[in-house]
C-alpha positions as CSV (number, residue, x, y, z in Angstrom):
1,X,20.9,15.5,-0.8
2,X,18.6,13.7,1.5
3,X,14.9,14.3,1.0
4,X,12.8,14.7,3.9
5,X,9.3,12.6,4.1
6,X,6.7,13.1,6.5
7,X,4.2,10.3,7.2
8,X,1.1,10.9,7.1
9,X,-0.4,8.3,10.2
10,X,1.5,6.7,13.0
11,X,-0.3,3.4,13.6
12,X,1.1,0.2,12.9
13,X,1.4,0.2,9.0
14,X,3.2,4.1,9.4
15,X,5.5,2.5,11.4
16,X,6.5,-0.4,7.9
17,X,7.0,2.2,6.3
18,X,9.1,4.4,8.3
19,X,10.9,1.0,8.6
20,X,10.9,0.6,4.8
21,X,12.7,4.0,4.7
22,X,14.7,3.5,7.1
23,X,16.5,-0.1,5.6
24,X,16.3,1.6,2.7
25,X,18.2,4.8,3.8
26,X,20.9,2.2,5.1
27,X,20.8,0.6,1.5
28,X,21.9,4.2,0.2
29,X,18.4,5.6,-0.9
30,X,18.2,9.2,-0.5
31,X,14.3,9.7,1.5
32,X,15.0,9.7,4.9
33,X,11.2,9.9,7.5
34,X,11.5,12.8,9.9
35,X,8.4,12.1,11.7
36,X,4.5,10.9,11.5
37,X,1.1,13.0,11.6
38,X,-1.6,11.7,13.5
39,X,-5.2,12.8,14.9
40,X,-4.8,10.9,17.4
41,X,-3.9,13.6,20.2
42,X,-3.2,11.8,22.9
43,X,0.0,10.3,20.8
44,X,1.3,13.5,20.0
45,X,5.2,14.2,21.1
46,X,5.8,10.2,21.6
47,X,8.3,8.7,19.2
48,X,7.7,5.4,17.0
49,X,10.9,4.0,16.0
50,X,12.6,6.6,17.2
51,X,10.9,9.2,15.2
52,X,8.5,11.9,16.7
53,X,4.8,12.2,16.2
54,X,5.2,15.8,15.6
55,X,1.6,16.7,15.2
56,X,-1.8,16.3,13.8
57,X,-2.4,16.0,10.0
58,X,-3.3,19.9,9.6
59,X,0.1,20.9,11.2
60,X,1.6,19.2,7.5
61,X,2.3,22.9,5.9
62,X,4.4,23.9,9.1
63,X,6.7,21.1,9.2
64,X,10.0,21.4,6.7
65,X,9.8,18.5,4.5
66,X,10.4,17.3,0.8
67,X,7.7,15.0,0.4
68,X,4.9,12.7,1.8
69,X,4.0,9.2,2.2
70,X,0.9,8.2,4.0
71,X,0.7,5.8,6.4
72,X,-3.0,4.4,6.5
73,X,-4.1,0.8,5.6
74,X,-8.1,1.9,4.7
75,X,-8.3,1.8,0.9
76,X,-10.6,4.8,1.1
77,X,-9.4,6.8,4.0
78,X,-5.8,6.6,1.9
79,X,-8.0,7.3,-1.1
80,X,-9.4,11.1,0.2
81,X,-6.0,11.7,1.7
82,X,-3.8,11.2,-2.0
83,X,-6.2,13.3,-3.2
84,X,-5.9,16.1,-0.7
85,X,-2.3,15.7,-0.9
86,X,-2.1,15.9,-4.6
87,X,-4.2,18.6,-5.0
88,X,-2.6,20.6,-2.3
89,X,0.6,20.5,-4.7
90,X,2.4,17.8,-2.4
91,X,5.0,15.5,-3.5
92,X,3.9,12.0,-2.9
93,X,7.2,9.5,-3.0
94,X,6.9,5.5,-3.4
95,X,8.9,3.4,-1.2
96,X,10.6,0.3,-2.1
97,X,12.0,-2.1,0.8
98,X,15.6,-3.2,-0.2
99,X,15.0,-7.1,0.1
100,X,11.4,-6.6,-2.7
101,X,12.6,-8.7,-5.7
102,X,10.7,-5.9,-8.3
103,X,11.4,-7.0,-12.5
104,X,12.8,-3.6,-14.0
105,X,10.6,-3.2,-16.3
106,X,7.6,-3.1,-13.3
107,X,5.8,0.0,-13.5
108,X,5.1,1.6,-10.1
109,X,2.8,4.5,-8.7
110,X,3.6,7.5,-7.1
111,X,3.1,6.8,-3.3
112,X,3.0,3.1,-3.4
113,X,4.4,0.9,-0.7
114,X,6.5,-2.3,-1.8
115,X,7.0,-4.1,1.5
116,X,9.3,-6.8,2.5
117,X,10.3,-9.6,0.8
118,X,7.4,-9.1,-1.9
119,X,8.1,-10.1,-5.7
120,X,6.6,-8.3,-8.6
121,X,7.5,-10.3,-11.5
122,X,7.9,-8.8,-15.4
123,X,5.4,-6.4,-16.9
124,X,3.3,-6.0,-14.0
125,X,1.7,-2.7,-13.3
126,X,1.0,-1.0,-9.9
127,X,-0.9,2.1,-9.2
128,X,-1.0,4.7,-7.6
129,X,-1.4,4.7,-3.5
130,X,-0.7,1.0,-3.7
131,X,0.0,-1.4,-0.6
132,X,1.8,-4.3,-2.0
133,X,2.6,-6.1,1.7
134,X,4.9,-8.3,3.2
135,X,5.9,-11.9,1.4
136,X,2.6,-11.1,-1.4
137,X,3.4,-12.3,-4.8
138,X,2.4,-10.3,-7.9
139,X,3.4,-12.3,-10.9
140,X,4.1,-11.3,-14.5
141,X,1.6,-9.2,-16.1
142,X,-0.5,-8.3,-13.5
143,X,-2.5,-5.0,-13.2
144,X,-3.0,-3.5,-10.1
145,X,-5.2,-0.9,-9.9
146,X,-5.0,2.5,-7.5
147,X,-5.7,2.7,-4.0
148,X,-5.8,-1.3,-3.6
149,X,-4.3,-3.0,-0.5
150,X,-2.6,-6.3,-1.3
151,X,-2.3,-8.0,1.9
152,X,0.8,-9.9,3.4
153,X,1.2,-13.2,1.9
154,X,-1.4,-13.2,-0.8
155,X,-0.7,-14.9,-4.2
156,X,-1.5,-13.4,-7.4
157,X,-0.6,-15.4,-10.7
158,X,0.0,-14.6,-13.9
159,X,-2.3,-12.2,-15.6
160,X,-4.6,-10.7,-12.6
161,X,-6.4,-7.9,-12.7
162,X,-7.1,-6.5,-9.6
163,X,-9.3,-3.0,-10.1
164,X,-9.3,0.0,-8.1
165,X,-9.5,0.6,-4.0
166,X,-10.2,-3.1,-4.0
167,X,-8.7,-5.8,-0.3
168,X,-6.7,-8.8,-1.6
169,X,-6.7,-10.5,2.2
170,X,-3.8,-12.0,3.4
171,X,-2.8,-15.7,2.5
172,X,-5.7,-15.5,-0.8
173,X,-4.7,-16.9,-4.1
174,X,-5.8,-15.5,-7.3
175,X,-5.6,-18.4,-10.0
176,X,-4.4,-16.9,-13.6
177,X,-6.1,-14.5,-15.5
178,X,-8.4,-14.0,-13.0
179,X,-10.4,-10.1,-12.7
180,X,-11.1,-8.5,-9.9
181,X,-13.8,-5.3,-10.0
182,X,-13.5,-1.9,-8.7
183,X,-14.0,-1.9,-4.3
184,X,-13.7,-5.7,-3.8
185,X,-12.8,-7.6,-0.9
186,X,-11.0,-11.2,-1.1
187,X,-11.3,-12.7,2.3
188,X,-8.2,-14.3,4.2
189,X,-7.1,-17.5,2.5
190,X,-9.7,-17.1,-0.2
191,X,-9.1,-18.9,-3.4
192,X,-10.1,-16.5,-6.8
193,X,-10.9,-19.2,-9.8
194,X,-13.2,-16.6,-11.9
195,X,-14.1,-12.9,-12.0
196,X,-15.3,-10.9,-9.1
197,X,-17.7,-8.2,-10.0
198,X,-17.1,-4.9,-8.7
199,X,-18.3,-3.9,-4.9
200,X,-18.2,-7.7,-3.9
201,X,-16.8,-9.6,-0.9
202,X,-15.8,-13.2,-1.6
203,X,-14.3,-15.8,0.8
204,X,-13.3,-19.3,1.1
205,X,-12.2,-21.9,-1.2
206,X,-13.1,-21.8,-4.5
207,X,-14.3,-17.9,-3.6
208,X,-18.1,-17.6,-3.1
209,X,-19.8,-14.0,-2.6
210,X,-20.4,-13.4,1.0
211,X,-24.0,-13.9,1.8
212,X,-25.6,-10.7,2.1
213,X,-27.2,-9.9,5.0
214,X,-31.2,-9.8,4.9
């Protein structure tokens, strides 16, 4: 039987995944999106790929579904919102695409997002409320840690620790064994060679901290 999933958000990253599900639906999985919620108002009724925006975020308890995914790209606005979910008794699915290339012994999170054409090589681990997006390469024995974005195209080689609600920015490379902290941000097309304390924002290549503003 199919199981009904509500996205939570209807913006441009809700509408991946309601794309994920949908291949993925074709593919033979049994989720199947019925809609998105949104506070944006003035969206309210209009259809994204064909499925409705059937209200705002509050309106969750009156609409018949199985389960949730949510749709929001801010590590910490996703963060408050798995929360909420999870404590309001919600089941909180993880969605593969079909052409991911995932090891089977990768350990995966309860409302993760694997997008397209990603790979996740042997004895990785991904959190929970994960974004692993489009073309990013996790490779084997990496640790990704909860609420964390990894951004289309990034690189992540063998042994990376990336901590929790922490931005892996599209296109960077994180060189082996490298750690990143808790809340980090890795610029676009940044270059990782050593550890990033938590809270920090590096960029460029080799990563420097951002200059902080006086």
């Amino acid at each position: 039987m199919a199981r009904r999933v509500v996205i939570i958000g209807a913006g441009g990253h809700a509408q991946v995944i309601a794309d994920i599900m949908l291949r993925s639906a074709d593919a033979g999985s049994d989720i199947v999106p019925i809609g998105y919620l949104d506070d944006n108002v003035d969206i309210i009724g209009q259809h994204r790929l064909d499925l409705p925006v059937l209200g705002s975020t509050d309106y969750l308890q009156f609409v018949p579904h199985d389960a949730v995914i949510i749709g929001i790209g801010d590590n910490r606005i996703r963060y408050r919102m798995f929360n909420s979910l999870q404590r309001s008794g919600e089941s909180i699915v993880t969605v593969c695409h079909p052409s991911a290339v995932i090891a089977p012994d990768v350990s995966i999170g309860s409302g993760t997002v694997v997008a397209a054409r990603t790979v996740i090589n042997p004895g990785s681990i991904i959190g929970a409320n994960v974004i692993i997006n489009t073309g990013s390469i996790i490779d084997h024995h990496c640790y990704i840690g909860n609420h964390t974005h990894i951004a289309p195209g990034s690189v992540l080689g063998g042994g990376v620790t990336v901590g929790e609600q922490s931005l892996v920015g599209m296109g960077a490379i994180l060189l082996p064994q490298c750690t990143v902290g808790n809340g980090c941000t890795i610029g676009a097309g940044a270059c990782v060679h050593r550890a990033v304390s938590d809270g920090l924002t590096v960029i460029g290549v080799p990563a420097r901290p951002l200059p902080r503003q006086a």
